[in-house]
C-alpha positions, 0 to 999 in steps of 0.5 A, spaced: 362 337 385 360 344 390 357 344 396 355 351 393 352 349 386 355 354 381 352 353 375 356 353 369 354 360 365 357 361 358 356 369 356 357 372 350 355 380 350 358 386 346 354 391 349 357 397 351 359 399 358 353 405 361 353 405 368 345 403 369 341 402 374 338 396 374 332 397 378 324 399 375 322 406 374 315 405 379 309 405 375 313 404 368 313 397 367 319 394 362 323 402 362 328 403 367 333 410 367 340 411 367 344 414 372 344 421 368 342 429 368 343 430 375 349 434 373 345 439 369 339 439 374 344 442 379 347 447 375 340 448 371 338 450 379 345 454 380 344 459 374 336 459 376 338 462 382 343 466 380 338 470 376 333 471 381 338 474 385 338 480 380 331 480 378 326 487 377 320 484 376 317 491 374 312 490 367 314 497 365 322 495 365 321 488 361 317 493 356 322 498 355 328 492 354 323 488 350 323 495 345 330 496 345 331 489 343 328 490 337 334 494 333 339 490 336 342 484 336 341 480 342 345 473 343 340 469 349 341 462 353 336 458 355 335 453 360 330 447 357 326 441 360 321 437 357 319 430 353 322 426 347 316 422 344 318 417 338 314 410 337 318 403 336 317 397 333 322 391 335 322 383 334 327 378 338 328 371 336 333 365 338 333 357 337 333 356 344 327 361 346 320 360 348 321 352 351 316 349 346 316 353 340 323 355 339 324 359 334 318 363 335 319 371 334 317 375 340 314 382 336 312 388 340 311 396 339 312 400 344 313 407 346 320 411 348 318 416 352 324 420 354 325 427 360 331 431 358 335 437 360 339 442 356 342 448 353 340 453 347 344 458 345 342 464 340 342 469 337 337 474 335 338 480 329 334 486 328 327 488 326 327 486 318 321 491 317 317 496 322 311 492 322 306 489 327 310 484 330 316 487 329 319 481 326 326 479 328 330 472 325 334 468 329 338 461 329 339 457 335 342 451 337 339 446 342 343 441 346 339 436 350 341 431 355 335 425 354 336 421 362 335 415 358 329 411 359 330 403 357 323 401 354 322 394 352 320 394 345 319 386 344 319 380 350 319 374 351 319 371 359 323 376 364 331 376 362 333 380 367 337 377 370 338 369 372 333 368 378 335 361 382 331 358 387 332 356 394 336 350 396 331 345 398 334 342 404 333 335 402 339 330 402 338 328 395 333 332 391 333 334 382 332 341 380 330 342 373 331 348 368 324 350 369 326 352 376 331 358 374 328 364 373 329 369 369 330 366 363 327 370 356 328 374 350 327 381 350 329 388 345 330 394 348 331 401 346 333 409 348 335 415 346 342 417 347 345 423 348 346 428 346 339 430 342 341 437 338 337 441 334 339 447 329 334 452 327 332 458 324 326 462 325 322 469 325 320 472 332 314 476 332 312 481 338 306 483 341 304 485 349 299 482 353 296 484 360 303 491 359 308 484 358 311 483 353 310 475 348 313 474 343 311 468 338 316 464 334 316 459 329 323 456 326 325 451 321 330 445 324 334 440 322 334 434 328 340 429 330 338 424 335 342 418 338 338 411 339 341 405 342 337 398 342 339 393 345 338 385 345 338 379 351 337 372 351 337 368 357 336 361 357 338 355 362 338 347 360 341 341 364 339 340 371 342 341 378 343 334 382 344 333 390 346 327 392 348 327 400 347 335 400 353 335 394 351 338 387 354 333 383 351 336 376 348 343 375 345 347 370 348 351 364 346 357 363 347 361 356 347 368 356 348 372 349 347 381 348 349 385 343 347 393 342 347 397 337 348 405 337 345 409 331 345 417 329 338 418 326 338 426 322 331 429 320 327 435 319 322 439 322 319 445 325 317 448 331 313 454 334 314 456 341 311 462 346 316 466 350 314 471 355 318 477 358 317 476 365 323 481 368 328 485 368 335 483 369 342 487 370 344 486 363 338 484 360 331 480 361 328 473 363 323 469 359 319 464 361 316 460 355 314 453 352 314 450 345 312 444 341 317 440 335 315 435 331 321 432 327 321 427 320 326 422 321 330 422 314 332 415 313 337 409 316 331 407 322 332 400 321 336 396 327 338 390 326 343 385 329 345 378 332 349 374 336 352 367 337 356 362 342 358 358 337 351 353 339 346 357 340 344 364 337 340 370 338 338 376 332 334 383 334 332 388 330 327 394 331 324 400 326 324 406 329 317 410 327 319 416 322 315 422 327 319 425 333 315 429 338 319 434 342 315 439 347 317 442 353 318 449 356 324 453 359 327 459 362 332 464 357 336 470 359 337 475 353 343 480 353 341 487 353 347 491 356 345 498 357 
């Protein structure tokens, strides 16, 4: 007996430690983000910084290293910004959930729609041939940092969390499960870090309004990490007060599991870079791209839970097309 009332509460969860905040992101109703990439906005702001320091906004100075970067090698880091986009379709069930119909699957399909940060590091041959366009070929390497956005994918109820009512203040009163909020099911999903993308491509020049642009295409391989997550929450019994005593109080039963999966595939992207000034040893460009990746194979989720009573299983699909699109900020070495 307790004059507190703490309910009994068996919990059987093998999700990994990930540090995330557990509040809403306004106005996304089901995603919630993670305590990450402040680290790379700070030292993404410092190089920023560090480069305007050194800029000759000159049209003409841009030009004429954009014409010497045509018979050399030249190796370029970027910094990136951007969205990450792939659709998901997941599905929850357990004996215990939803009260009535247990058994029932709780279905969905929703959005992952993800910000991220990050690095790309390249290097850039010569002109192959003295053509328009000056084509040059490059590889490059991008390692991306997603903030990670949770999406609930499937849910049933609001399992964020076992919600309590207050204490009535009768000398004698009874309480069932029912008054115990949030109780449910859920499947949920995110993207992991790191993202990273491999291409190789051609870049082809021309000048516009006296700047310098250059267009490139590549080919790309993909990597990306997806984590998917399963929670049932679920209460029984009753609390009892006798006397301001609680003499029987609810069992509440909480079972989570996660599973992590490195997803590869193929694709190819265009981007359209313009040189916008002269540096010490070389030049800054502004540009924006747009990437599309085909998923390869194993974007099948699939995973279960028990306490030894009662069970949970989740499982989730992930859509075979990744959209990527965003725009940064390169800084070529030219060192006269």
């Amino acid at each position: 007996m307790s004059r507190l009332g703490r309910p009994m509460h068996r919990v059987i969860s093998r999700r990994p430690a990930s540090g995330r905040v557990g509040g809403s992101l306004p106005g996304l109703r089901g995603i919630r983000v993670s305590r990450r990439g402040g680290a790379v906005v700070a030292a993404g702001a410092a190089l920023l910084c560090a480069l305007s320091s050194a800029l000759d906004p000159s049209p003409a100075s841009a030009a004429d290293a954009a014409i010497a970067a045509h018979d050399r090698w030249s190796p370029a880091v970027a910094l990136q910004m951007g969205l990450l986009r792939q659709q998901a379709h997941g599905r929850g069930e357990s004996n215990r959930r939803p009260p009535g119909n247990e058994g029932l699957p709780a279905d969905g399909d929703d959005l992952l729609l993800d910000y991220y940060f990050g690095l790309s590091f390249e290097l850039m041959a010569p002109s192959i041939a003295d053509i328009g366009g000056h084509p040059q070929p490059f590889i490059h390497v991008d390692v991306l940092h997603p903030l990670g956005l949770e999406v609930d994918i499937a849910r049933e109820g609001s399992p964020d969390g076992f919600e309590f009512a207050e204490f009535p203040g009768l000398r004698n009163s009874t309480l069932t499960a029912a008054a115990v909020g949030g109780q449910g099911l859920k499947t949920e999903a995110e993207f992991k870090s790191p993202t990273v993308t491999v291409g190789l491509g051609l870049s082809f020049s021309f000048d516009l309004f006296d700047r310098p642009f250059r267009v490139r295409p590549s080919l790309q391989y993909f990597h990306e990490k997806v984590e998917v997550n399963g929670v049932m929450l679920d209460a029984e019994g009753q609390r009892v007060i006798e006397d301001f005593v609680v003499i029987e109080d609810f069992d509440l039963i909480s079972l989570a599991r996660a599973q992590t999966k490195t997803l590869h595939g193929l694709g190819g992207g265009v981007e359209l870079e313009m040189e916008v000034a002269r540096l010490k040893s070389g030049t800054l460009s502004i540009g924006a791209g747009f990437h599309l990746y085909h998923i390869l194979g194993g974007r099948r989720f699939e995973f279960s839970e028990t306490d030894g009573t009662d069970f949970a299983s989740w499982s989730a699909t992930m859509d075979p097309l990744v959209y990527r699109g965003g725009f940064g900020f390169r800084y070529r070495f030219l060192p006269d």
